[in-house]
N, C-alpha and C positions, 0 to 999 in steps of 0.2 A: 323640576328645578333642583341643580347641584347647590347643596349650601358647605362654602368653604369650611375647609376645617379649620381656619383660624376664629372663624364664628362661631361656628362649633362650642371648640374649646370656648373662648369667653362668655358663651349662654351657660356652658357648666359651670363653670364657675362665679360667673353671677348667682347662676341659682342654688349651688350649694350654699353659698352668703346667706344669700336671702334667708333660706329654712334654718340655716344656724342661728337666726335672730329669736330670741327669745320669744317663745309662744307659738311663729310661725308655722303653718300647716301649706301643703300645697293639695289645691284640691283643683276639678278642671270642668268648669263651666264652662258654657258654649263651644266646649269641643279643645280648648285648650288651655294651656298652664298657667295658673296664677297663685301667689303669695299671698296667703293672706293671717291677719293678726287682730284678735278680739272679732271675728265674723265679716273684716270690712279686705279688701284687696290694698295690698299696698305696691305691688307691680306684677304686672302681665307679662309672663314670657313667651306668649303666642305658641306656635305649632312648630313641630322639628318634624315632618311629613316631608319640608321644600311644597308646601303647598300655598305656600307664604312666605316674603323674605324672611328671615329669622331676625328679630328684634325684643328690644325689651319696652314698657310703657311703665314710667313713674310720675310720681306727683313730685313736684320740684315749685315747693314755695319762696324757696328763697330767689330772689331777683339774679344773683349773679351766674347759680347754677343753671336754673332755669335757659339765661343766654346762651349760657355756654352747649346746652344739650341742644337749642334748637338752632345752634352754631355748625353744629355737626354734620357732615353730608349726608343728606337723608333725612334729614330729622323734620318732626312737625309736629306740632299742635296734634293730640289724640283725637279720633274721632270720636261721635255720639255726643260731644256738646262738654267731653270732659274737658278737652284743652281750654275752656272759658275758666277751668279749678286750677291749670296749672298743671295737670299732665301734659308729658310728651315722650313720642316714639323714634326711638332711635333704632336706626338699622343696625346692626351686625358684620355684616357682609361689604358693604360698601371702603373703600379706599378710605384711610383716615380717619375709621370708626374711631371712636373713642376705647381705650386700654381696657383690660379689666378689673383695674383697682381702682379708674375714675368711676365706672360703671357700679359697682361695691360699694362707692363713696356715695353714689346716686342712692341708689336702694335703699341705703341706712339714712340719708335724709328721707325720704317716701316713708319710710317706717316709722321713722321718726313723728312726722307727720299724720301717722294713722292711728299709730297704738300708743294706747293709756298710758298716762305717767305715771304709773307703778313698772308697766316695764321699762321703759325706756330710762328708768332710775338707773336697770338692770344693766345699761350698757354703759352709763355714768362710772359702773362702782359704787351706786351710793344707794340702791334698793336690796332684797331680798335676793339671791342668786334663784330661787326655790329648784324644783329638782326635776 
């Protein structure tokens, strides 16, 4: 499976985002790429192989993003019982994916969501920068 480069590029730059986020580490459980902050995942960037469409999965608590992500062509509820939390997978590749500054905006909500309000102070301006 050819994965376009316009996907491409926005899975790098999603996930450059992501790790820029305070504390973030990327580490790769079951064989692919995930974000994670304080030991918990805050989004999945699946595999870059084309052994799988190229997508991201985040936690989107708030009601309007949330629509909006599973608004998206392709998009669904995550599997494994997490879309009952509010994750969802949005493709990459598909016609009318979503940009990647909505995508960015996604993640820092998920992140938001995951990790401790000491960091998330960190991205207010109003915590500790530490180093």
């Amino acid at each position: 499976m050819t994965v376009p480069r316009n996907a491409r590029k926005k899975w790098q730059k999603v996930r450059e985002f992501a790790l820029g986020l305070p504390d973030a580490a990327e580490e790769f459980p079951w064989g692919e790429s995930v974000a994670k902050v304080n030991k918990k995942v805050f989004v999945f960037l699946g595999v870059q192989d084309g052994s799988y469409p190229l997508g991201v999965t985040l936690k989107l608590k708030d009601e309007t993003s949330h629509a909006h992500a599973l608004s998206c062509p392709g998009a669904e509820p995550a599997g494994y019982g997490l879309g009952r939390s509010g994750w969802v997978r949005v493709p990459l590749a598909e016609d009318g994916a979503p940009p990647a500054e909505l995508l960015c905006e996604w993640v820092e909500e998920s992140y938001r969501a995951t990790a401790p309000k000491r960091l998330t102070a960190r991205l207010d301006g109003t915590g500790p920068s530490g180093a």
